[in-house]
C-alpha positions in Angstrom: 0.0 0.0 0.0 0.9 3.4 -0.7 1.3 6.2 2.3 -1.8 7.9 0.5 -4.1 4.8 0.5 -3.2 3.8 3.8 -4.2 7.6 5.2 -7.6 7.0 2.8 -7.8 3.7 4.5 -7.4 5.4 8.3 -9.7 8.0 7.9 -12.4 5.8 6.1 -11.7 3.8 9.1 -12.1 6.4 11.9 -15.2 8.1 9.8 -17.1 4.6 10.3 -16.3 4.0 13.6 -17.7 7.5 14.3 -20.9 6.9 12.7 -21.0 3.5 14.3 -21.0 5.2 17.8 -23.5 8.0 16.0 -25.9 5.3 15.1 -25.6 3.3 18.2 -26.6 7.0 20.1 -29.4 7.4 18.0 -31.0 3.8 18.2 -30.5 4.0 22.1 -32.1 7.5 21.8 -35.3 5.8 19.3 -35.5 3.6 22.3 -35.7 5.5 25.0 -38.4 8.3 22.8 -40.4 5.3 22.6 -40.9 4.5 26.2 -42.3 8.0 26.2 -44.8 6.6 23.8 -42.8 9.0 20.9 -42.3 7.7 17.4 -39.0 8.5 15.2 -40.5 8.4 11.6 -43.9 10.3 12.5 -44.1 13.5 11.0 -46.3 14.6 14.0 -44.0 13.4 16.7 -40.3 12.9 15.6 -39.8 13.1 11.9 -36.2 12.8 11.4 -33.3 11.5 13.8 -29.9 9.7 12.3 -26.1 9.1 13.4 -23.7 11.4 11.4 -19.9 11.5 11.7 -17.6 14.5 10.5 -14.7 13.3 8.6 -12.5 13.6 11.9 -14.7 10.8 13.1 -16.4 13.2 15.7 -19.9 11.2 16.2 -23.0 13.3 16.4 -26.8 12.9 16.0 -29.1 14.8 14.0 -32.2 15.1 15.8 -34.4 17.1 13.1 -37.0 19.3 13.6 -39.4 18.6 16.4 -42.9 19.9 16.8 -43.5 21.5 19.7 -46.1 19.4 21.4 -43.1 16.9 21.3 -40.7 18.9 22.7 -43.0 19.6 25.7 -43.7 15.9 26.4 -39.7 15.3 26.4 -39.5 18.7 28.7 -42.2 17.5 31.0 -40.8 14.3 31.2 -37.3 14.9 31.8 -38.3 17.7 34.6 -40.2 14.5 36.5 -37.2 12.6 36.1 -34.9 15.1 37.6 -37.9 16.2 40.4 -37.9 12.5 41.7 -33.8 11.6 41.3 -33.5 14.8 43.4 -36.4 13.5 46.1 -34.5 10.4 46.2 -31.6 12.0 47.1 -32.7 13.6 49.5 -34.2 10.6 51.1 -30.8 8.5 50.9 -29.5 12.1 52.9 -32.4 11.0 55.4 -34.0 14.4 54.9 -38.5 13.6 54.5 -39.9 14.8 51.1 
């Protein structure tokens, strides 16, 4: 191999392995949005959300554009979330809620 396929051949390498990890984020994310009864796919709920990868093999995921409604439920939802980590931490402090 030549030095100029073999840097091709790294940064296809590194590009994949970013969008592997970008992928694997936005499955986990498709997974966790439908627990919250929110569909990826729906134009009405979450139209658009993939793995991407720049060509320095930075992973990121590109959530779309969200309708508002949606946004609200995930707001909502991760407020609760955060509201009763925070009472249970106060419990394991012994401090009543």
């Amino acid at each position: 191999m030549t030095p100029e396929s073999t840097a091709t051949a790294q940064a296809a390498a590194t590009l994949l392995a970013g969008k592997r990890k970008a992928d694997d984020a936005a499955f986990m994310l498709e997974r966790a949005l439908a627990e919250l009864g929110i569909r990826v796919g729906d134009p009405d709920s979450w139209p658009q959300l993939t793995g991407r990868a720049s060509l320095s093999g930075e992973p990121a995921v590109f959530l779309g554009t969200v309708p508002l409604p949606t946004i609200r439920k995930l707001i909502d939802t991760l407020v609760h979330a955060r509201s009763e980590q925070h009472k249970r931490d106060q419990r394991a402090l012994g401090h009543d809620c």
